[in-house]
Each structure stands twice: as structure tokens, then as C-alpha cells.
C-alpha positions as CSV (number, residue, x, y, z in Angstrom):
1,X,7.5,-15.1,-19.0
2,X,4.8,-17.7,-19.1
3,X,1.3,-17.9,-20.8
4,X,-0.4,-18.7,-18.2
5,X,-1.5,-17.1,-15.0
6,X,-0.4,-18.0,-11.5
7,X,-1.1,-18.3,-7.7
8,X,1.8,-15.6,-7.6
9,X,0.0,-13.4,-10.8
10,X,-3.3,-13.1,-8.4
11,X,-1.5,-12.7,-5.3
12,X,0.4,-9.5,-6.6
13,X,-2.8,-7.7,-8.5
14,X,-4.5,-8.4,-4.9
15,X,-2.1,-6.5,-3.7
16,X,-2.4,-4.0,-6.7
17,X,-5.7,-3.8,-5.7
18,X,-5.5,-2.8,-2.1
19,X,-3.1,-0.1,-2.8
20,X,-5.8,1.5,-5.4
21,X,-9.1,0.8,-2.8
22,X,-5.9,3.2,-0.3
23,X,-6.2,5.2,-2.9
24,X,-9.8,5.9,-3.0
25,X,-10.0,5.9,0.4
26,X,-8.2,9.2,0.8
27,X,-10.4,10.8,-2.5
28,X,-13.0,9.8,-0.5
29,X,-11.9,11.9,2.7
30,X,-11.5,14.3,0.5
31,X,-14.9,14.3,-1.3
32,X,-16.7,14.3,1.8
33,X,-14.7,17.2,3.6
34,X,-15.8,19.0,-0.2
35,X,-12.0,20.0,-0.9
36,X,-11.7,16.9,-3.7
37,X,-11.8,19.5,-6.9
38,X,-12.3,16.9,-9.4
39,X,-9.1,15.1,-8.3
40,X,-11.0,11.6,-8.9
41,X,-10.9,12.4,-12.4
42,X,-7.7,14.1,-12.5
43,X,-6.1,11.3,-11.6
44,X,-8.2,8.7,-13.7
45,X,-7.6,11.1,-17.2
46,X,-4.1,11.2,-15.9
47,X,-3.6,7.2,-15.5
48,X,-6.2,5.6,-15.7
49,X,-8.3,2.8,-13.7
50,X,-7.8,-0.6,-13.1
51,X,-9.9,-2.9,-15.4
52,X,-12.6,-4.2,-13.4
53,X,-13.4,-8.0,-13.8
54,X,-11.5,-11.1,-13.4
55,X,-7.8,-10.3,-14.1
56,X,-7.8,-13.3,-16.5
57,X,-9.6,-11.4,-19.0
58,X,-7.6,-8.4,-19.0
59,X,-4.2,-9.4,-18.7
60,X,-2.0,-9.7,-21.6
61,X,-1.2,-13.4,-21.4
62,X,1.8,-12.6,-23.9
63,X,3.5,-10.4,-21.3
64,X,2.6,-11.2,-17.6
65,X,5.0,-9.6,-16.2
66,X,5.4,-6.8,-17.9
67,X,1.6,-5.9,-17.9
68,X,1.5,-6.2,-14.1
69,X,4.7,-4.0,-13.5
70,X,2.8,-1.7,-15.5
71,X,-0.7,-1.8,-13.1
72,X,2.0,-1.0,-10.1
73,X,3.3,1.7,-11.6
74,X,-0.3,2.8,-12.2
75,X,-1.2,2.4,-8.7
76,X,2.0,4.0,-7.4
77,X,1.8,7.1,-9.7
78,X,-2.1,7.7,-8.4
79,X,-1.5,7.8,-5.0
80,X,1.6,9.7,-4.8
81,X,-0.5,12.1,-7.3
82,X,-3.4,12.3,-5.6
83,X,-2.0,13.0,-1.8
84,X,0.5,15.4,-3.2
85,X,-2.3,17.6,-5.4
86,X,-4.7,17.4,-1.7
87,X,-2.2,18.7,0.1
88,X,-0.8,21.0,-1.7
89,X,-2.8,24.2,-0.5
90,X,-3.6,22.5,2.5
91,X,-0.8,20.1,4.4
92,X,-3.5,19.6,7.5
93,X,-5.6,17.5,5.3
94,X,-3.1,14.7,6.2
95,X,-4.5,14.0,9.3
96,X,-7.6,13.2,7.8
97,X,-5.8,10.8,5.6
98,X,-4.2,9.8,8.2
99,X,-7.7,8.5,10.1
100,X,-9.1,7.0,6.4
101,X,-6.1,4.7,6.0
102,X,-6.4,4.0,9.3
103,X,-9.9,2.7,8.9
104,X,-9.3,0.6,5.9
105,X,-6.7,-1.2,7.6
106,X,-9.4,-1.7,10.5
107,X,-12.1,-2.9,7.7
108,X,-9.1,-5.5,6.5
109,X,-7.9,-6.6,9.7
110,X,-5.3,-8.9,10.1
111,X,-7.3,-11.0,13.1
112,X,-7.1,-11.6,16.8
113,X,-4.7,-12.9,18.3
114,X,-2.1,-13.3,15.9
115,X,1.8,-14.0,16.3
116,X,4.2,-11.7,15.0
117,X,4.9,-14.2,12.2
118,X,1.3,-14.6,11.5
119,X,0.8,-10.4,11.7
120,X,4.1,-10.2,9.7
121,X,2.8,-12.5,6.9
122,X,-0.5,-10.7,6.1
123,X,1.2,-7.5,6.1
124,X,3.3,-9.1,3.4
125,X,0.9,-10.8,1.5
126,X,-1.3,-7.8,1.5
127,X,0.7,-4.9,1.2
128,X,2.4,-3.7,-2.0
129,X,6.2,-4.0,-2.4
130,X,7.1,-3.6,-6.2
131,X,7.5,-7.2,-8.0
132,X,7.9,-10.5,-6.0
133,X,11.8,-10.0,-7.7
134,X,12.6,-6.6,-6.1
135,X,12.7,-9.0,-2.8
136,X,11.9,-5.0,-0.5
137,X,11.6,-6.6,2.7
138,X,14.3,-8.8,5.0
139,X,13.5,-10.2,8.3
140,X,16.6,-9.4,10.9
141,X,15.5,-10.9,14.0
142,X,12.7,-13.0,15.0
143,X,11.8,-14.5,18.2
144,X,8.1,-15.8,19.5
145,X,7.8,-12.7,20.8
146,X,9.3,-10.0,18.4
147,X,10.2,-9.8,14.8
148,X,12.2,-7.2,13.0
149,X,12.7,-6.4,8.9
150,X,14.1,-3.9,7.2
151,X,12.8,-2.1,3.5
152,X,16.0,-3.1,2.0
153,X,15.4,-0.8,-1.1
154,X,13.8,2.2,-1.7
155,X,11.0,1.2,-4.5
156,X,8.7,4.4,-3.6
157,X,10.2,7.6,-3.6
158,X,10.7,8.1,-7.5
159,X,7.2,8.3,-8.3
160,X,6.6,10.8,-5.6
161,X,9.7,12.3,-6.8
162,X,8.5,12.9,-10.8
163,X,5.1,15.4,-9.0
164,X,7.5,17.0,-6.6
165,X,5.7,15.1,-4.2
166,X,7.3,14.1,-0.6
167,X,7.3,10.4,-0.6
168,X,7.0,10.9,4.1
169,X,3.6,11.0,3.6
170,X,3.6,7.7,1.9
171,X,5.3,6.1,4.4
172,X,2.9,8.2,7.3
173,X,-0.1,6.7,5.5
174,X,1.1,3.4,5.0
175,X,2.5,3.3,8.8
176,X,-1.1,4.1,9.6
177,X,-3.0,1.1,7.3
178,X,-0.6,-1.2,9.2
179,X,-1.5,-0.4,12.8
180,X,-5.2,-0.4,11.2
181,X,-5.0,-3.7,10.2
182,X,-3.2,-4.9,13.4
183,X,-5.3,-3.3,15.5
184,X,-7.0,-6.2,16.8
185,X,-4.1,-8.4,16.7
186,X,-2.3,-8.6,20.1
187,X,0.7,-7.6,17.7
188,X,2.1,-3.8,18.5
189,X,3.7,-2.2,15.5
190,X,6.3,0.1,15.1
191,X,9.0,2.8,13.4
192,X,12.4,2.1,15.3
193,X,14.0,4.0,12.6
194,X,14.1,4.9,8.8
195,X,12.6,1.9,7.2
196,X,13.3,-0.3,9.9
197,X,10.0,-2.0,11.5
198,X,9.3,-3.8,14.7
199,X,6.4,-6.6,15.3
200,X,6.1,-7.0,19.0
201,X,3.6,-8.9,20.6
202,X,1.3,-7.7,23.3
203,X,0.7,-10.8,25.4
């Protein structure tokens, strides 16, 4: 791996990022409903925190790569532990979730008037998806109108899987950031089955 950072190194921990501010999003639901129990630092004795600063200076220049699968497996073990440990006495929480996701998405909106391709693109530079090499998504149809893809691997579940989590309310929250951040878009998303997503627009 090369020594020296990328357009592609910052685009991913940006991504890496926005998963972790999803994150803290739900602990703060949580922490304001007053059912949060010291989850925050639960999870932060448990895996840690993102460095803060410029990720020049904290990235291991020797190993890119392997440092930054490392901060999405951080990222991906935090969230699937902390929605799992809030709901486990409580599954109604989610709906809460549900409407703080939902307003992140809003506060990183995608724009007005948008094509699908142009709605589809921010999606994918925004949301996280593993390493640029695990290549999740596929586009299967695509028209000026409408645009279809498909999760083509499952890159999710095993983390949610190692807390005996269930890795449906990952995708319920994440289905929820998206229609957040196209909600002023012009561009309808949805489900039209398992892991198989729709981008139609509304004009």
C-alpha cells in the first residue's frame, strides 16, 4: 500500500465519519429520553473513539489500508453495539432511532432537485460500504427517470452477529438516513426487496 494519502484515503474516513456522527445521533436520543445508562462510554471503553484532527496525523502512513479497515470495523462494531444494548429491554426505542437518523439525513441533505444519478451518487459517496475493494453496490437499471442497484454482498451482518444483535435494524436505520437525506431531492427512495433499492424520480 502506498505512503502517502489519497483523494480515495479521505473520501472513505468521511465516510467513516458519518457512520460514527449515526452513531451518536442515536446515543443522543437516547440520552435525552434518560434511558442512555452510560452506553456512551460503554461503547468508547469497549472500542474506542475516532482520533480527532486531520487524518493525516493519525493515520499510520506505513499501513493505509490496513489502519482504515481497522476504523470501519470500529465504527461498525459501535453501532451494531450500541442499538443492540438500547434496545434490548426496550425494542420501542427504535422508533425514536428511527426519527434521529432520519434527521441527520435531513441536516446532510442531498439537495433539491437532484437526478437519480446525482441522488444515487451522494448516497454513495457518503454512505459507508466496507473498503472501495468490497465493490457492495451494483447499478441494474438506470434510466432518466429511475435507477436501480443491488447490495451485492452482505458486509454488515457479522458484526451485529458477534453481540447477538439483529443486523434489520441496521438496515431500518440506514433506510431511514437515506430518505432523510433525499428528502428534499425530487428523488423517491425505496425497498423493492431484500437489499434491492429503487431511485425514482418525483418530477
Amino acid at each position: 500500500m502506498s505512503a502517502f494519502l489519497g483523494p480515495i484515503h479521505i473520501w472513505l474516513y468521511n465516510k467513516i465519519k458519518f457512520q460514527e456522527e449515526m452513531t451518536d445521533a442515536i446515543l443522543q436520543a437516547a440520552e435525552e429520553k434518560g434511558y442512555a445508562d452510560g452506553i456512551r462510554e460503554k461503547a468508547k471503553n469497549r472500542y474506542g473513539m475516532l482520533p480527532s484532527g486531520n487524518l493525516e496525523d493519525s493515520i499510520e502512513t506505513s499501513n493505509i489500508h490496513g489502519w482504515l479497515q481497522e476504523r470501519v470495523s470500529q465504527v461498525e462494531n459501535r453501532l451494531a453495539y450500541v442499538v443492540t444494548i438500547l434496545l434490548k429491554d426496550n425494542p420501542d426505542h427504535l422508533n425514536e432511532f428511527l426519527e434521529a437518523v432520519y434527521a441527520l439525513g435531513e441536516k446532510h441533505s442531498a439537495g433539491r432537485n437532484l437526478t437519480v444519478r446525482e441522488a444515487y451518487d451522494y448516497l454513495e459517496n457518503t454512505l459507508l460500504n466496507g473498503m472501495p475493494c468490497d465493490r457492495v453496490n451494483a447499478l441494474t437499471e438506470e434510466s432518466e427517470k429511475k435507477l436501480i442497484f443491488r447490495q451485492t454482498t452482505e458486509i454488515h451482518a457479522d458484526y451485529w452477529n458477534l453481540i447477538q444483535g439483529d443486523v434489520n435494524h441496521y438496515y431500518l436505520l440506514r433506510h431511514s438516513l437515506m430518505k432523510g437525506m433525499l428528502s428534499e431531492s425530487g428523488v423517491e427512495f425505496t425497498v423493492n426487496e431484500n437489499q434491492v433499492y429503487e431511485l425514482r424520480s418525483c418530477s
